[in-house]
N, C-alpha and C positions, 0 to 999 in steps of 0.2 A: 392353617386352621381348616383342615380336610371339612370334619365335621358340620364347621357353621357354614360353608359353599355348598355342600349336598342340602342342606337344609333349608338355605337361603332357593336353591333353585327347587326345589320341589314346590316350594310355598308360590314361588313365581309360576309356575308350571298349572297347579291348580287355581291356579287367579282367572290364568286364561283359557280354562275348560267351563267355568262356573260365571265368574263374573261379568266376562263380557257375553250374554247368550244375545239371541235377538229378543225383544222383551215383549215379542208373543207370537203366537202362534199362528203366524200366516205361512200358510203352505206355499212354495213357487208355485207360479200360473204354471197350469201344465202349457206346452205347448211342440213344435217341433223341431225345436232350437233346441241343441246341444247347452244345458247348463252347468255343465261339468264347465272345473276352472280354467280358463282358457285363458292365453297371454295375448292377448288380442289390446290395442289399447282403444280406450272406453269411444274414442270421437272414430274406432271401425264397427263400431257396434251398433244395435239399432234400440231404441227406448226400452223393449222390453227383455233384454239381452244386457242390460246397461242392471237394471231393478235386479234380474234374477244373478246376477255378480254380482252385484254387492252384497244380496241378501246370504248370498252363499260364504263369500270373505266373513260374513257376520257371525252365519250362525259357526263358523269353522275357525273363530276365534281368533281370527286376522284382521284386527282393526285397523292397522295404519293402511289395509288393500281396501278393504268396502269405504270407509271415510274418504278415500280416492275418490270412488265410484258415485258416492252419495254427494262429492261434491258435485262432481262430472256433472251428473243428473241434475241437480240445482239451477248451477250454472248454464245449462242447455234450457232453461226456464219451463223444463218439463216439472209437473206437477204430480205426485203419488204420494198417502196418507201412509204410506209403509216407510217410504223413502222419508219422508219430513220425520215421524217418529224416532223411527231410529238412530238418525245422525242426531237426534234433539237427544235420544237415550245414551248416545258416545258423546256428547258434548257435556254433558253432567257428568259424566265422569271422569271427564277430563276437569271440573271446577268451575267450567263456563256456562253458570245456570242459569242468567239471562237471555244470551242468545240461544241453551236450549229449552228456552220456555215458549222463544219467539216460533222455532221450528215445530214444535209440538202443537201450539195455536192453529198453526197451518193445515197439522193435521187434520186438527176438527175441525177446520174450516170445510175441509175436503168430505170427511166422514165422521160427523157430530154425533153418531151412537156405536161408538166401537166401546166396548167397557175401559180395557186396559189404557187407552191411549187418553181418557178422561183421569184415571188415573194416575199416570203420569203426570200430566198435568197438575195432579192434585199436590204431588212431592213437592214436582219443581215450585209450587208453590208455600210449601213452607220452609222451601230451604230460604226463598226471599223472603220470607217472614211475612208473607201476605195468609194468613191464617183464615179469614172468613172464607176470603175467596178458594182457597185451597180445602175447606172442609166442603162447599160447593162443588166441585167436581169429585170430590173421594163419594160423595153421597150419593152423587148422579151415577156413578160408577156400580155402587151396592144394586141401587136401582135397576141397574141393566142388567147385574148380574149376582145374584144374590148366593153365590156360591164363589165370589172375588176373596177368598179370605184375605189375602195380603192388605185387601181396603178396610178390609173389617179393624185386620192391627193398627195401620197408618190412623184411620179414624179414633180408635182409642188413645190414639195419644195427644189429640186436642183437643181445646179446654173447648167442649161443642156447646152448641148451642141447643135451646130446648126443642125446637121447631122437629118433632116427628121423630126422636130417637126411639122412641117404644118399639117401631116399626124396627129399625135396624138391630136391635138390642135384643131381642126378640129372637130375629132370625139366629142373632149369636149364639143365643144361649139355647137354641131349641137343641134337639137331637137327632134329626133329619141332617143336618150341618156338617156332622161328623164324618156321616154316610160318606162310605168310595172316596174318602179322601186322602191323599196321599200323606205320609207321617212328616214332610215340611208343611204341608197346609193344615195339618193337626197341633204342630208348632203355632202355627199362627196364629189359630184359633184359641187355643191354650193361656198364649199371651197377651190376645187382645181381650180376652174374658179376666184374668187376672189384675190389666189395667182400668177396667171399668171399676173393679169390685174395689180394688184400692183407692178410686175414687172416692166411693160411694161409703168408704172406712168398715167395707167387712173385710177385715186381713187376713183372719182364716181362711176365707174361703180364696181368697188372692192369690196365698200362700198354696191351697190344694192346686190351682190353676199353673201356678210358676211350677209345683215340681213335676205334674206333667208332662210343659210345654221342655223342661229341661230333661227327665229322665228322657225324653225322646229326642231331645237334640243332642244327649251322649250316645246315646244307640244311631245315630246318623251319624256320627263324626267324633270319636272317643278325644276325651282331654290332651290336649298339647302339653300339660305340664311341667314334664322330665325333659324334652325339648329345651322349652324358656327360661328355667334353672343351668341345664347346661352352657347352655349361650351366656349365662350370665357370668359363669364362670370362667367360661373360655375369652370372653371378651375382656376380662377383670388383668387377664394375663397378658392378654393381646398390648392392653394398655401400659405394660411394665416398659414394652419395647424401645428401639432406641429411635428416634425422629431422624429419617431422612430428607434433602431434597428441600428445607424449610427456606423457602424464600420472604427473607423478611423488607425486601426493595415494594414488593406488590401490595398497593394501598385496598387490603381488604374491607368490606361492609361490613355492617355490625350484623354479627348474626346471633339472635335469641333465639334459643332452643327451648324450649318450654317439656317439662319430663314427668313423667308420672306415671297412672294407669288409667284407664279408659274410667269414666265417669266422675275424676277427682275436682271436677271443677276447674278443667283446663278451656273448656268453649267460653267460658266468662272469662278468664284471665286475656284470652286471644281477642275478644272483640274491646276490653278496656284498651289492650297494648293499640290495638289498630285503629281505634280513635286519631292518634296521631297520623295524619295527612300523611307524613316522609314514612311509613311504615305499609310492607307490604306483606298480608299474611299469606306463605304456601301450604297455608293448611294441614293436611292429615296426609305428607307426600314423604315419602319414603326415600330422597332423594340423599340422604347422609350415607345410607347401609347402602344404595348402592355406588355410590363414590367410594367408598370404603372397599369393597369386593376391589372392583376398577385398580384402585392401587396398591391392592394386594400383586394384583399380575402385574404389573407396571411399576412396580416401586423405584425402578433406578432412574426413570424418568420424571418424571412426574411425582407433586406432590398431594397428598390425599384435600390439604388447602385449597392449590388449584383446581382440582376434578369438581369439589363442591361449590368454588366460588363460579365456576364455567354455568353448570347446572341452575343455580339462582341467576345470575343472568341473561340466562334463557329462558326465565319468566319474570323479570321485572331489570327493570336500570336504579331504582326507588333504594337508597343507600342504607336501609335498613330491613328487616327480614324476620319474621318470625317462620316456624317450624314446628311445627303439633304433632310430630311422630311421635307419641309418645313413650313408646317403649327403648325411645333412645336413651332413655334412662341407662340403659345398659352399655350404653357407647360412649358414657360421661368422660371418662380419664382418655379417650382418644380425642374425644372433641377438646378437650381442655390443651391437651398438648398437643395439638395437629392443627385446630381452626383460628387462627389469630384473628384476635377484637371480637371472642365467641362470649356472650352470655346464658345460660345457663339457670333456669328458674325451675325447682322442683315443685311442685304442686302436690299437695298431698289433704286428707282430710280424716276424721274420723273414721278407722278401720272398717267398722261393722255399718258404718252410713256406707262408705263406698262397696264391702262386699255385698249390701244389699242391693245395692244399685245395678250393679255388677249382676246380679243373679235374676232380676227384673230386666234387663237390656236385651232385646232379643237383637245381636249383632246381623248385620246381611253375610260377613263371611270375616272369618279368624275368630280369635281369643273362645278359643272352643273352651279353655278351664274354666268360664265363667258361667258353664252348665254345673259345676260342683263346687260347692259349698267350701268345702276340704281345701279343692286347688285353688281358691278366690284365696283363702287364708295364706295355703303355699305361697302365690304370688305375691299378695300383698308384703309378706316377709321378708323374701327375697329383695323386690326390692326397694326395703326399708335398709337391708342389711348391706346391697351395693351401695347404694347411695351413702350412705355413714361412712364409707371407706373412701368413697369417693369425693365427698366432703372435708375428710381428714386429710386428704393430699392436696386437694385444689380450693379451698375453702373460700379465699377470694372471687373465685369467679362462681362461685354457686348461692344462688340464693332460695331460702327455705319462702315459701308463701303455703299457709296454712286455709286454706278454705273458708273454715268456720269463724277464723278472727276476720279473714272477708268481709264475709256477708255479715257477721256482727258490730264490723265498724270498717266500714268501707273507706272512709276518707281518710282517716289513719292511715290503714295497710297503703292503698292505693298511693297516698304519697310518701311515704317511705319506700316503696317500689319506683318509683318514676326518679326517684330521688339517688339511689342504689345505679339505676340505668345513665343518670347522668343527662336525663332531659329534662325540658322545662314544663312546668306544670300549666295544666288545663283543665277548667272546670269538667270541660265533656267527657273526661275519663272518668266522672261518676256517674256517667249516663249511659251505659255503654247500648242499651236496648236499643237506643238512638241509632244504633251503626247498621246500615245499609247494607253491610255486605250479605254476602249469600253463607248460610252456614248448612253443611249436607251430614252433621254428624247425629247420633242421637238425641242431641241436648238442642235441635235447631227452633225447637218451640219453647223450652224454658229460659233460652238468651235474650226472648223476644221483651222480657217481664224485668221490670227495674230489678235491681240486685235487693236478695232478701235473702231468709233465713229458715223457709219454709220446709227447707228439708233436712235442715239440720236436729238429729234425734230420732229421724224416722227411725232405725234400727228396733225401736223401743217396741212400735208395737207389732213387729215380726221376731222378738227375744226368743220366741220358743224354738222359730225355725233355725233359728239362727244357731242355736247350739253346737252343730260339728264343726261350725267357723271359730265359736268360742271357745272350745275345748283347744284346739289348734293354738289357738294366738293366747291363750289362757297358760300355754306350757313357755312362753319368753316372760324375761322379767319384765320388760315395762307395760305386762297386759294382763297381769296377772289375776289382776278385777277388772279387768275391761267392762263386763256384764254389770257391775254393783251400780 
């Protein structure tokens, strides 16, 4: 599979130019220490020799060297607001948003008016679903710096409070804002005005906002589309193949894969499943596709089983597993035949609810089709039409969960699913807002809210926009009145 490796690695490739940056803009202290990278280890170095190597590993997209460093630094109980940020900025991305909230504190322990690192703060705080307190620092943040647009977006999307929005709302929508800004911070701005306005249920003008903030995030980054159709195909074949190497002596975990497209109502399904004490969610981790690569070069040895069951083990012992990657969708007939004791739940909802959603979500990095209309319908097609095939072969181990029978009758669905899994039922699976854990996707402030139905039908009053999506899904048969 030439194609899906070149593929797979470029996408790797710009992960680590883009995603890990330092997440702001503090220049190395000048001084007259060589800080070019130098293989010296950190306990030959001296404190400010220690700070400018690590910052350098950072901004140079070497994280497992600066996390060295940043510990190094730590652990010598030396103290720097650059140093606690950052490692608190690699520690969320790594999943572990607790401890980088605790690092982050520290920060502004140190230096309590930096904008960006209140900021931070403000995320890390709603990925814990601490939402008051996390609209407090995003605010403090505008405050210091009224030109923060990434706070402006983050703030749009809590349910805020009344206390002085005039003031922030204002700055948004003035036209001074715009000024000298760069067309990612024209994105944002784009998108955090379009979240207000859909608040506020003017959806035209919502609507002027989103195709703004999106004809400009195709002109940054044109559609993946012809890509993830591919893959869909190559993988569909991939799956014909014959299973090597299948060790059926190894008492595998149960592993739930949960599939779908980004905003189908998979962060609520995740936080029901992980209710359950013995269940350990790995979130939004990519950790199947790259098992998969792995025993592609390795297939006489090893089995694609092992490579995955090794990888979940090295984040949990906890005999149960879920998995939210979800464009595994495309890896279903490998998982099915390769992953023993693998479950499989596809998640899907109302076409035209999720490609609005979808067209509303402003992503930090990938699913670039969800800037067009057109490729949100592509997508959604695709894969409705892997999945049915993949259904049709493995049908026992996949199950359909529908979104909107959901949230319209939650006790039902929910125990027919627990039921399907082969566990025992518990009240708290219809509480899921109840769950602790930390959620960093876009949905981390609507999981916060008991399950309801509030967004089932939005499509309805964005119908007009929505046309080139319906024209699209208007040409299959089962969508043929989708609009009516």
């Amino acid at each position: 599979m030439k194609g899906f490796g070149e593929q797979h690695k470029s996408k790797k490739k710009r992960n680590e130019t883009t995603t890990f940056q330092v997440p702001f803009p503090f220049p190395l202290r000048e001084s007259q220490e060589n800080i070019n990278i130098i293989t010296n280890t950190p306990s030959k170095l001296s404190k400010e020799q220690i700070i400018n190597q690590a910052l350098k590993f950072h901004s140079k997209g070497n994280i497992s060297e600066a996390t060295k460093y940043y510990q190094y630094f730590i652990n010598q109980g030396f103290k720097d607001h650059r140093v606690f940020s950052n490692y608190g900025a690699i520690l969320r991305k790594q999943g572990k948003v607790k401890e980088s909230g605790f690092f982050m504190r520290k920060a502004i322990e140190i230096q309590p008016n930096i904008p960006i690192i209140n900021f931070n703060m403000g995320n890390i705080l709603k990925d814990l679903g601490k939402l008051k307190e996390a609209e407090i620092f995003i605010r403090k943040s505008i405050r210091m710096d009224p030109n923060l647009t990434k706070a402006y977006l983050s703030l749009s999307t809590i349910t805020y409070s009344n206390i002085d929005n005039k003031t922030w709302q204002d700055n948004l929508f003035s036209d001074f804002i715009l000024k000298y800004k760069s067309q990612v911070e024209q994105v944002e701005i784009y998108f955090a005005r379009a979240n207000i306005l859909h608040k506020e249920k003017k959806y035209k003008k919502s609507y002027q906002n989103l195709k703004l903030a999106n004809n400009l995030q195709l002109a940054i980054k044109a559609s993946d589309i012809n890509k993830r159709i591919k893959k869909s195909q190559l993988l569909l074949i991939e799956s014909d193949k014959k299973v090597v190497n299948k060790k059926e002596k190894i008492n595998y975990a149960q592993s739930i894969f949960i599939l779908g497209l980004p905003r189908c109502g998979s962060t609520l399904l995740e936080s029901i499943l992980s209710m359950n004490k013995d269940v350990y969610d790995l979130g939004e981790i990519n950790i199947l596709e790259e098992s998969f690569i792995e025993y592609k070069k390795f297939i006489q040895d090893i089995s694609l089983a092992e490579l995955y069951n090794d990888k979940v083990k090295n984040k949990t012992d906890l005999n149960i597993t879920t998995n939210k990657w979800l464009y595994n969708y495309q890896y279903a007939g490998i998982i099915a035949r390769h992953i023993p004791n693998a479950k499989l739940i596809h998640c899907f909802r109302h076409p035209l609810d999720n490609i609005l959603s979808l067209y509303r979500t402003h992503f930090a990095s990938g699913n670039e089709y969800s800037s067009s209309l057109v490729d949100c319908a592509r997508v959604y097609l695709d894969q409705e039409k892997v999945m049915k095939e993949y259904k049709n072969r493995y049908r026992s181990k996949i199950y359909d969960l529908n979104y909107d029978s959901l949230v319209n009758d939650p006790n039902k669905e929910i125990r027919s699913l627990i039921s399907w899994l082969g566990w025992e039922w518990q009240d708290s699976f219809l509480s899921p807002q109840l769950n602790s854990r930390s959620v960093s996707t876009a949905s981390n402030v609507q999981v916060r809210s008991p399950i309801n139905s509030k967004s089932i039908g939005g499509w309805k009053n964005y119908k007009d926009m929505l046309k080139p999506a319906i024209e699209i899904l208007a040409k299959t048969n089962g969508y043929k009145n989708i609009a009516s």
